[in-house]
N, C-alpha and C positions, 0 to 999 in steps of 0.2 A: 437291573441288568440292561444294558445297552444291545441296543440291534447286533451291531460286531461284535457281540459277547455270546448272543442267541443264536448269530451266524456259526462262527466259530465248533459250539456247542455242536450243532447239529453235522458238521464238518467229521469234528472227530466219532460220533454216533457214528456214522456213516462207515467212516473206515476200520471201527471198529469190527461191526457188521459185515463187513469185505473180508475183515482176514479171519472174522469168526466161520465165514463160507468157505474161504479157502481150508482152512484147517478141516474143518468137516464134512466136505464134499465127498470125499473118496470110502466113506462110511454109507454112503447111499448106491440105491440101485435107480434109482428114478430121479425127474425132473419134472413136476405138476408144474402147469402157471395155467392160472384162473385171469380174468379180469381184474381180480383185487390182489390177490397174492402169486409167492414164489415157494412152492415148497422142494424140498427133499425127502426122497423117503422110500421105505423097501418094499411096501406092499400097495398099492395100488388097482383100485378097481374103478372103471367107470361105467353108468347105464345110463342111457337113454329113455325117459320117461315121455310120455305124454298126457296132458292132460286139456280135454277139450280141443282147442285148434292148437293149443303152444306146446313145443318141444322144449325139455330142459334136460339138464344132466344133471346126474349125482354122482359123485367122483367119492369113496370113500378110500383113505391112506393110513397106514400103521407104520409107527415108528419114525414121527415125522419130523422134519425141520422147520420153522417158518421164518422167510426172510423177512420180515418186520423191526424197524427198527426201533419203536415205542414199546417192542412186548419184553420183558424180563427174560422170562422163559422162551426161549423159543425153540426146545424138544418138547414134544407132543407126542403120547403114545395113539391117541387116536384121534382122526380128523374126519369129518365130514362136511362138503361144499355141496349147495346146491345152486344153480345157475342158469341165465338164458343165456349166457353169453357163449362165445366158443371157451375149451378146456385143451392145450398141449398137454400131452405127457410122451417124456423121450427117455429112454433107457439109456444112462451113462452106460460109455465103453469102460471097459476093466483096462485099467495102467499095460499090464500083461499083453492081452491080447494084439492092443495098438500097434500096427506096421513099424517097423522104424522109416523115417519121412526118407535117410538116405537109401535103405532098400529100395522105395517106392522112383526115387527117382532114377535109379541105375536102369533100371527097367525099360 
């Protein structure tokens, strides 16, 4: 297998992965991202631990997605992260709810 073959390869991985996100975005309530990963998923919890001087988080998620492009599977009924790093988690807006952009600009 040539370099431009293992390029290629990974090219298509890639956008596969894109449109496999797009198609199942809208099935989540959340949005995790960790230092290593990207997930989606509808239950979400994180805590704050300490132990000795370092602070870490545990982020545990049900019903999840993970953007990884090496993994087969990537629905997950249950995930848990733990981390020193920082942890985003953001609540997708619901289709429904979203202003329409020309309301907002009449305004």
């Amino acid at each position: 297998m040539s370099s431009e073959d293992l390029e290629n390869y990974e090219t298509d991985a890639e956008l596969a992965l894109y449109r496999e996100y797009r198609d199942v975005v809208g099935l989540f309530q959340y949005v995790v991202e960790t230092e290593r990963r990207f997930y989606l998923c509808n239950k979400v919890d994180l805590q704050v631990k300490a132990s000795g001087g370092d602070v870490y988080f545990e982020v545990t998620m049900s019903d999840a997605w993970v953007w990884d492009v090496y993994r087969s599977a990537r629905l997950v009924k249950h995930v848990r992260v733990v981390t020193f790093k920082d942890v985003n988690i953001e609540e997708l807006a619901q289709d429904d709810s979203m202003p329409d952009i020309r309301q907002l600009r009449a305004r």
